[in-house]
Every structure is written in C-alpha cells, then in structure tokens.
C-alpha positions, 0 to 999 in steps of 0.5 A, spaced: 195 369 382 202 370 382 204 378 384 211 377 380 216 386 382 222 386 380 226 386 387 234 387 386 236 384 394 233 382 400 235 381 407 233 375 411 232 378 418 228 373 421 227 365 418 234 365 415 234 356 418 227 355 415 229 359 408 235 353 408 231 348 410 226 349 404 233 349 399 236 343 402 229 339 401 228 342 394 236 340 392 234 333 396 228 332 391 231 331 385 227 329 379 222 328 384 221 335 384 214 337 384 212 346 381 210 347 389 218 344 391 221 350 387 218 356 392 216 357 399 212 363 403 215 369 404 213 376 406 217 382 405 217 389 407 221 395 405 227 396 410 223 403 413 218 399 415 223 394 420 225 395 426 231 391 429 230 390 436 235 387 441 236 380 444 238 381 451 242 375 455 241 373 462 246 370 466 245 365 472 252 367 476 258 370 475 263 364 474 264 365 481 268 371 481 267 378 485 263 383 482 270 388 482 274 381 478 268 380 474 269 389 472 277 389 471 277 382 467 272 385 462 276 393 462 281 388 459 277 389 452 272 393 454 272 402 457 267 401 462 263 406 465 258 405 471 252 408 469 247 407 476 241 405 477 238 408 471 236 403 465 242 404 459 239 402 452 246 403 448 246 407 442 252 405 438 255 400 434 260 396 439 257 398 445 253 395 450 249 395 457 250 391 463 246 390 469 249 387 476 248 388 482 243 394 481 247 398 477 248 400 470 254 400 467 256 402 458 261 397 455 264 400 449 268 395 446 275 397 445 278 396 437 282 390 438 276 386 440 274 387 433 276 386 425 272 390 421 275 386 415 270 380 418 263 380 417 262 375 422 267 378 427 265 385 427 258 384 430 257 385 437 253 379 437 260 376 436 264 381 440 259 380 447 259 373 446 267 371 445 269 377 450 265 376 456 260 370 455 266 365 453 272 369 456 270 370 462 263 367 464 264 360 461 258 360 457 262 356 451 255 353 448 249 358 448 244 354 446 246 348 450 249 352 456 243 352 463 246 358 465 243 363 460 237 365 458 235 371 453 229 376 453 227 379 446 228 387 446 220 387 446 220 386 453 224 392 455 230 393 459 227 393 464 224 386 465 232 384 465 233 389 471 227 385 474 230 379 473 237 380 476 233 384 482 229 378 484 235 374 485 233 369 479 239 371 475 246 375 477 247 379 471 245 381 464 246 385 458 
C-alpha cells in the first residue's frame, strides 16, 4: 500500500548524489521504463525533528608557514579572537572555530568574504573553503587532496582537539 499526503516542498539534507542518480537512470530508460523506475525510497521528517551537525576539517600541515603567518594571512578576511585552551563550538552564521597549537581561536568572517546575493557563496562551507582552505593552506581538491581529513559533528569537538594533540594533524576547523 501506498501512503500518499500532500507535501508542498522538501529539502534534501542528505543522499542529494543518490536522488540524482535515480533521476539520470530513469530519464536514461526511455520507453524502456518500467512503474518501479518513476520512484525511489525516501524518508521524510519534519524539520523539528532534524538536527544539522557540523562537519569539521582536519589539515595535516600548515602549508609551511608559522603559526604568526598563518594567524596575519587569515586576519586579512577574518576578525580573529584567541579563545585558549577551552573547545569553542561557533554560534553564528559566518563564524568559525579553529584549533592550532593548543589554542582555540573564533573566526568570523569579515562581510567582503561573502555575497548574500549567492546561494553558493554565502555558506560557509564555501567562506572556509576558498578562504583558508584553497587561499592559504593549498588544498585546491578536498576530495582528492591527502592533506585533509574530516570528522562528522557527532564525534565532537574534541576528538579534532585529540587529533592535533597527538601530532596526527596540525590544524583543524
């Protein structure tokens, strides 16, 4: 049985690849379509029930610069404030937590580093990513790039604190 509810829009928060691929197949059938190709299995939940967690970056190496070049060339579009040795999780759009070195530090975007006109631009995702990431530490292809790692938020900030600590990795965010 089929329930069928009258939903106005959704948002696809994880699987977006695999929504995608299911289209390309069905548009690639043709007349070869069959009734099962014109769906695919989906869950929904209501938005108050979701919650977004952050997906954090671990950087091998500081691209060779000292930790006092690496803080001026990221003030150049960044405020920077040294937090210390206490985790800082960002509360904010546009700010961001950094740990080297055994400190915490706050990054909050300065407002030439965004277009709110850009849906693309305007995430932080992208902020971090072009302004630090590709800017300053060299990382051109996260996906491809040896010198990256990422941590999903469920593991907590402190499990990148423990990882720059070992010595595993110089810098995360």
């Amino acid at each position: 049985s089929v329930f069928k509810s009258e939903i106005p829009c959704t948002y696809i928060a994880d699987g977006h690849h695999r929504a995608a691929s299911a289209a390309k197949v069905r548009l690639a059938l043709g007349e070869n379509k069959t009734d099962a190709s014109n769906y695919f299995l989906t869950t929904l939940f209501p938005s108050n029930q979701l919650q977004i967690q952050d997906y954090n970056r671990l950087v091998k190496d500081i691209n060779g610069l000292t930790e006092e070049e690496l803080l001026s060339k990221i003030a150049e579009n960044f405020d920077v404030e040294k937090i210390g040795a206490d985790i800082y999780k960002p509360a904010h759009l546009h700010e961001f937590s950094m740990y080297v070195n055994g400190n915490w530090y706050k990054l909050t975007a300065k407002q030439t580093t965004y277009d709110e006109n850009d849906p693309i631009g305007v995430l932080d995702v992208t902020i971090l990513s072009k302004y630090v990431l590709d800017e300053i530490l060299n990382i051109k292809d996260q996906r491809t790039d040896k010198r990256i790692d990422f941590v999903g938020g469920i593991r907590g900030l402190g499990e990148l604190q423990k990882r720059v600590d070992s010595g595993e990795m110089k810098i995360a965010f």
